[in-house]
C-alpha positions in Angstrom: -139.8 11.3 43.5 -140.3 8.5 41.2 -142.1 10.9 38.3 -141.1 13.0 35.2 -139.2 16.2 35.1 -141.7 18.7 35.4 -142.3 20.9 32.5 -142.7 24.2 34.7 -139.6 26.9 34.3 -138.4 25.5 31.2 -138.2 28.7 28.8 -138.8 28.3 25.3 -137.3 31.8 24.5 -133.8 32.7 25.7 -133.5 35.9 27.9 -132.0 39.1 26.2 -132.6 41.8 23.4 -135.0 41.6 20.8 -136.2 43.3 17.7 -134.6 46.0 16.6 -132.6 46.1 20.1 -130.1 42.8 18.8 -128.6 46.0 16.6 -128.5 48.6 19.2 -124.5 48.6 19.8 -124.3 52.1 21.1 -125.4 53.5 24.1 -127.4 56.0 22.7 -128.9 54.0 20.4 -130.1 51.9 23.3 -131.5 54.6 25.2 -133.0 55.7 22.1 -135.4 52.2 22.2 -137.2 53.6 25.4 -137.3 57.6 24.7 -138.5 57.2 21.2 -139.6 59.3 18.9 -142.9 59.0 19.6 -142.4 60.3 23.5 -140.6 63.0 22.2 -143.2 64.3 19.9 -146.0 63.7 22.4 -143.8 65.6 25.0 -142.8 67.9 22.5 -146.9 68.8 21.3 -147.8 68.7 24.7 -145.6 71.4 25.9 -146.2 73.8 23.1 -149.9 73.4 23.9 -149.1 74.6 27.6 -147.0 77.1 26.7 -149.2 78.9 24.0 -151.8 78.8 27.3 -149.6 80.9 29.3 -147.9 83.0 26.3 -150.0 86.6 26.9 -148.3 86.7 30.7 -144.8 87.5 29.1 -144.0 91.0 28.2 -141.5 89.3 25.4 -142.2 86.9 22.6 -138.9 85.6 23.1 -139.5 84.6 26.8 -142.1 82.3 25.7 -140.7 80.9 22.4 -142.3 77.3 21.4 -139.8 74.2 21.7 -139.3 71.5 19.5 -138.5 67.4 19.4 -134.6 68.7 19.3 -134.3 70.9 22.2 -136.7 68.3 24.5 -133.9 65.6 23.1 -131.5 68.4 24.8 -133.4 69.3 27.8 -133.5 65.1 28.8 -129.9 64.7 27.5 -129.3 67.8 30.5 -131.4 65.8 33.0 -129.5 62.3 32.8 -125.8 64.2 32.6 -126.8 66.0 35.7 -127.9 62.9 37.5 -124.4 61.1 36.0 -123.1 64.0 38.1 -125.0 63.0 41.2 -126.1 66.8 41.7 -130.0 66.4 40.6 -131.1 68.2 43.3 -128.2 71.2 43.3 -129.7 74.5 42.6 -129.8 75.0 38.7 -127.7 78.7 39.5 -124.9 76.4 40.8 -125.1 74.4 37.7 -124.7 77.3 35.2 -123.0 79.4 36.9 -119.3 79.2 35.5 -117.7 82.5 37.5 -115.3 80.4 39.0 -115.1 77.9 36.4 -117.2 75.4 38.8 -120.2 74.8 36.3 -121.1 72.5 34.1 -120.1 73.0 30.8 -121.7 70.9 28.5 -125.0 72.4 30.4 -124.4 76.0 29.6 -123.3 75.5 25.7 -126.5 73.8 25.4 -129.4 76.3 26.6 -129.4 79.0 29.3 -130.0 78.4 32.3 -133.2 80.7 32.0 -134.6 78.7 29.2 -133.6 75.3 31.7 -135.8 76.5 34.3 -138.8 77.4 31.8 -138.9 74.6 30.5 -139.0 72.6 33.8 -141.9 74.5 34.9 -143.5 74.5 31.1 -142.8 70.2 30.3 -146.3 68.4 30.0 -147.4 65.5 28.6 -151.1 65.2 27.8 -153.3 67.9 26.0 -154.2 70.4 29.1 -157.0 71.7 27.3 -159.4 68.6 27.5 -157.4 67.0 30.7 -160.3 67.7 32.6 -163.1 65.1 30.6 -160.0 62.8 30.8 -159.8 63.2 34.6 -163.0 61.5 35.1 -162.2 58.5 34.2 -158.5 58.5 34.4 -156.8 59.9 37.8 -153.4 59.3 35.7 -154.7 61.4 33.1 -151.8 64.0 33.0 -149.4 61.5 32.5 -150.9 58.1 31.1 -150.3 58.3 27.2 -146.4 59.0 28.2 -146.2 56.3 30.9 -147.6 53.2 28.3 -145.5 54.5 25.2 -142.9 53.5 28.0 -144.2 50.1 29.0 -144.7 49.5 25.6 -141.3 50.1 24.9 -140.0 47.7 28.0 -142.1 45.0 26.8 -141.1 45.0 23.2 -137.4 45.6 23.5 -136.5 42.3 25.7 -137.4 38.8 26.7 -137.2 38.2 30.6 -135.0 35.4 32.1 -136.9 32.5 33.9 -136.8 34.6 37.3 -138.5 37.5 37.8 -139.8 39.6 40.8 -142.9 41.8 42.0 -142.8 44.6 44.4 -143.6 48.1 45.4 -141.6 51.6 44.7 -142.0 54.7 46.7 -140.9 58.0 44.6 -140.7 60.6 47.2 -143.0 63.1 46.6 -144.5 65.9 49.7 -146.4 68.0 47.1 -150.1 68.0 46.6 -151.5 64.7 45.8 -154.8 62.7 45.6 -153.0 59.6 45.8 -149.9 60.2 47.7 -149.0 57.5 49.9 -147.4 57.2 53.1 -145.1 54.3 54.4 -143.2 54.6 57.3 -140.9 51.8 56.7 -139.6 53.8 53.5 -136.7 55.7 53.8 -138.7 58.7 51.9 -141.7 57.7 53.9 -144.3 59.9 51.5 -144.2 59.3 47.8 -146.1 57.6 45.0 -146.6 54.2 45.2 -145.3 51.6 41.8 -145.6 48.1 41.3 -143.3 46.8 39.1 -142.0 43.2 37.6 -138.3 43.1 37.7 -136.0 40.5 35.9 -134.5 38.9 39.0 -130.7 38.5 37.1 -129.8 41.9 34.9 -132.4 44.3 36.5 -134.0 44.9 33.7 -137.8 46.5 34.1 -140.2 44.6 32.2 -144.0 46.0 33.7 -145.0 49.3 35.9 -148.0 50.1 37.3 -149.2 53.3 39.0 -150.9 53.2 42.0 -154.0 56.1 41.9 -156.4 54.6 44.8 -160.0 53.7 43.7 -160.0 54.8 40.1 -163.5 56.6 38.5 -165.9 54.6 36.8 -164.9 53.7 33.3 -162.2 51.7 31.6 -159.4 52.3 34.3 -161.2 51.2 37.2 -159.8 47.8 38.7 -159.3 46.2 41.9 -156.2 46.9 44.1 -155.7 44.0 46.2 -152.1 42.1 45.8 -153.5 39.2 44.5 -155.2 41.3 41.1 -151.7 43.5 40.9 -149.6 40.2 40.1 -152.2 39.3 37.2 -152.2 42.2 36.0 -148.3 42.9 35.9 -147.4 39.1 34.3 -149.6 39.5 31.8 -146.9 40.2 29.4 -145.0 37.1 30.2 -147.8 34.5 31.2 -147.7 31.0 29.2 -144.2 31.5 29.4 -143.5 29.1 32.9 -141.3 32.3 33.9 -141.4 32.1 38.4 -142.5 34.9 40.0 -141.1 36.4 43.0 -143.1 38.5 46.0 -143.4 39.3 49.4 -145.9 38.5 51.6 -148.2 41.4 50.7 -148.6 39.9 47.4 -148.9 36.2 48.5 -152.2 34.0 48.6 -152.9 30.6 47.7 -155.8 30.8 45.3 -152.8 33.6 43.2 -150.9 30.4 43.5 -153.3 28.5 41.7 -154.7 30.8 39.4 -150.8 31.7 38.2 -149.9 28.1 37.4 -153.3 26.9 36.3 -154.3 30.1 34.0 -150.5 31.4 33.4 -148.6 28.4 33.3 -146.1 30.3 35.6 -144.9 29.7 39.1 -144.5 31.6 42.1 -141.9 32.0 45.2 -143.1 34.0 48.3 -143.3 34.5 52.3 -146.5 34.6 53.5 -148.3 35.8 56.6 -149.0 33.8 59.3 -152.6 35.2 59.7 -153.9 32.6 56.3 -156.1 30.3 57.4 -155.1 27.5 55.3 -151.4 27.2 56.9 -151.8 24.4 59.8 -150.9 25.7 63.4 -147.6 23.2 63.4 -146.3 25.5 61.0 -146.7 28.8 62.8 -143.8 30.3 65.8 -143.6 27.9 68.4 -140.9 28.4 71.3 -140.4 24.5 71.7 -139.0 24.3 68.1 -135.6 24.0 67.6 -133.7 26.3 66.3 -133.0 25.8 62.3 -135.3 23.5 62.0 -137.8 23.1 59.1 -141.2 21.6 58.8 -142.5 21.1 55.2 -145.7 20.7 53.9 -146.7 19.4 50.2 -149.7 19.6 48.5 -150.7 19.1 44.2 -150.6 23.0 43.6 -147.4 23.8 46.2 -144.7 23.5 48.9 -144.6 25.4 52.3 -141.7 25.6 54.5 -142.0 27.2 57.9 -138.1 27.6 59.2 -137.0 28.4 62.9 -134.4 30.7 62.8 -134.9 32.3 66.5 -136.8 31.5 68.9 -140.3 32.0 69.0 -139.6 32.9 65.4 -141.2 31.1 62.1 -140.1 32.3 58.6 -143.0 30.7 56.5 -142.5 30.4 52.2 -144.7 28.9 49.8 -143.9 27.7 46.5 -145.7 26.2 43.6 -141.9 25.8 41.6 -139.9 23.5 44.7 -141.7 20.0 45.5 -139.2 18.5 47.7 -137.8 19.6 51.1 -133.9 20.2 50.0 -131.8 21.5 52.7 -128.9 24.5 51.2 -125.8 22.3 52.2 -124.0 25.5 51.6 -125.9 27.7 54.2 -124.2 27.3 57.9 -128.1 28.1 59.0 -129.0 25.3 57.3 -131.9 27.1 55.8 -134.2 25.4 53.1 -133.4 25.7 49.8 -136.9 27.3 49.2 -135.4 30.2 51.4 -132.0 30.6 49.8 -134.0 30.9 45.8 -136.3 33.7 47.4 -133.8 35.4 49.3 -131.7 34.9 45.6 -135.0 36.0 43.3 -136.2 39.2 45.8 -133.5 41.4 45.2 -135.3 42.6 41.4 -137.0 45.9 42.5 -134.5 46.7 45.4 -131.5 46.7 43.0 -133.7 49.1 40.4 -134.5 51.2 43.5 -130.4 51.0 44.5 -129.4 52.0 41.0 -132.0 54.9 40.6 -130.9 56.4 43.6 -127.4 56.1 42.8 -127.7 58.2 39.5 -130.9 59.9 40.2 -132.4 62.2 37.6 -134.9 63.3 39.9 -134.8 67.0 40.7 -137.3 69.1 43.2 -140.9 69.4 42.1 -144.6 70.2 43.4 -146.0 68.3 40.2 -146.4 64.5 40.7 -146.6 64.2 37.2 -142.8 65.1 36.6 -142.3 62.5 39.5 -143.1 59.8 37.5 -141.6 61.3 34.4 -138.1 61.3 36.3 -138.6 57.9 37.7 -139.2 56.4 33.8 -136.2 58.3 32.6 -134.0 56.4 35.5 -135.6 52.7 34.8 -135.1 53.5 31.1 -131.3 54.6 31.3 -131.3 51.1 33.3 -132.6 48.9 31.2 -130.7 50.7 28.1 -127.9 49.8 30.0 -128.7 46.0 30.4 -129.3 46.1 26.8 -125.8 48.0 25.9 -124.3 45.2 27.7 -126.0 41.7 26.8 -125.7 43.3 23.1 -121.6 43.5 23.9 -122.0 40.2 25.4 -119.8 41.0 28.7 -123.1 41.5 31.0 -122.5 38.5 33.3 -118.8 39.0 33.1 -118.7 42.8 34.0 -121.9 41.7 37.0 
């Protein structure tokens, strides 16, 4: 223990706002930083393209009238007060419908409910007349120039704290779908699969990816294995010796190495006892006693394999802890390796908790909209971390 303080986790730039988001005191004007004006006129052309397409099947002009940037700025203002309401997925005739004064008013003095429900079915966002040449090389063609004006906006709107985590997002979804995934341990159990990077302390989403299967030849085409999705997703934050947090779907040693050799950042993760590297003293042994720990240290990291039942071994690795602290604090006298990932893990389920809570998601056969709904939730999330580190109450109020 005799050595110097090592350099790893020490963050040159402090977490919070930046740019043109220091200024953002409202909370529209911090919602405004994600759905920009740019995704609203891409939305906005996009949909007017469509509809033109389909304007010779209405008997009137007036059925079939263009939109513009302002009613699309309506039409999503109408989406996040309905999810605010919790009653995404109520029938849009229960919504308008103010017989006996039970509808939503602010709804109805807006637009019809007629024009609500065309433009549902009419919203797009990529040029349907050349999707097609786009399709084969792109499976996320109908969607793509949307989804990375979002990241874009993530990225450039906030710096991450030292901790953040990596981990999967199911958006249900039963419609028709190349790429549709099923996973039974979800509570939706079919959907489409995101990876995202979360900060671990305000929630904040900082990198999505889509998961399409084996993309087409071309420029989109990459590998899918865990390992490849963690590069990929701290790429926006690697140099900075931020720690990443995963399960054990992402986790490998050679990531390990490659993160704090090539990224200068650190990682935090269980891992699966079917690695070869990990030594057979570390694996579930029914002659162990209970809450004990065995560690193991090497140049690159630290494993822990903790015995919390019988027959039971909860293995982490770590390439941030080199010493074998016990959590005084814990009566299960777990390692303090544990305790940081148990602390660090919670990133993406407390996006998925607040999503659900306030869901703008309503019912649709188009997986596109899925994702559309999915990126107005994580924005209206981070707008709010930024409405509150800008107010400077967000650790008080958490």
């Amino acid at each position: 223990m005799q050595i110097r303080v090592r350099s790893h986790n020490i963050i040159t730039h402090l977490p919070g706002p930046k740019q043109n988001a220091r200024n953002a005191k409202f909370e529209i004007d911090c919602l405004k930083l994600f759905i920009n004006e740019n995704v609203i006129r891409l939305i906005t052309i996009s949909t007017n393209i469509y509809i033109e397409s389909i304007k010779a099947n209405f008997q009137r002009e007036s059925d079939a009238r263009l939109t513009d940037e302002r009613e699309i700025n309506a039409f999503i203002g109408i989406l996040f007060l309905i999810g605010a309401l919790r009653c995404a997925r109520k029938n849009a005739h229960q919504i308008w419908d103010n017989s006996r004064g039970s509808g939503v008013e602010a709804c109805y003095l807006v637009m019809s409910e007629k024009r609500f429900r065309f433009l549902v079915r009419c919203i797009r966002f990529d040029d349907i007349n050349n999707r097609n040449e786009r399709r084969e090389i792109d499976k996320l063609a109908p969607i793509r120039e949307v989804f990375e004006y979002f990241i874009v906006n993530f990225q450039n709107n906030f710096i991450a704290s030292e901790y953040l985590t990596v981990d999967e997002q199911l958006l249900a979804f039963r419609g028709r779908c190349s790429f549709k995934q099923y996973i039974p341990s979800k509570p939706a159990k079919y959907g489409l699969k995101m990876f995202a990077l979360v900060d671990a302390k305000t929630a904040y989403t900082f990198n999505l990816e889509a998961y399409v299967g084996t993309q087409p030849e071309g420029p989109y085409k990459c590998k899918n294995s865990g390992e490849d999705i963690v590069l990929r997703l701290v790429q926006p934050v690697e140099g900075s010796n931020r720690n990443i947090t995963a399960d054990n779907w992402f986790t490998s040693f050679p990531l390990i190495k490659k993160l704090k050799h090539n990224k200068k950042s650190t990682y935090t993760g269980t891992i699966r006892k079917n690695k070869r590297e990990l030594p057979s003293e570390f694996l579930p042994n029914k002659n162990r006693e209970l809450q004990s720990s065995i560690f193991g240290f090497q140049e690159d990291y630290t494993l822990v394999s903790y015995c919390p039942k019988k027959n039971k071994a909860v293995l982490v690795v770590s390439s941030m802890h080199n010493d074998d602290t016990i959590d005084e604090e814990n009566h299960a006298k777990k390692p303090e390796m544990i305790t940081f990932y148990n602390k660090t893990k919670i990133g993406v389920d407390l996006v998925d908790q607040l999503c659900e809570k306030y869901n703008v998601t309503r019912n649709t056969r188009r997986w596109p909209m899925v994702i559309f709904y999915d990126l107005l939730n994580i924005s209206a999330i981070n707008a709010i971390c930024i409405y509150k580190l800008t107010r400077g109450n967000y650790y008080q109020e958490k």
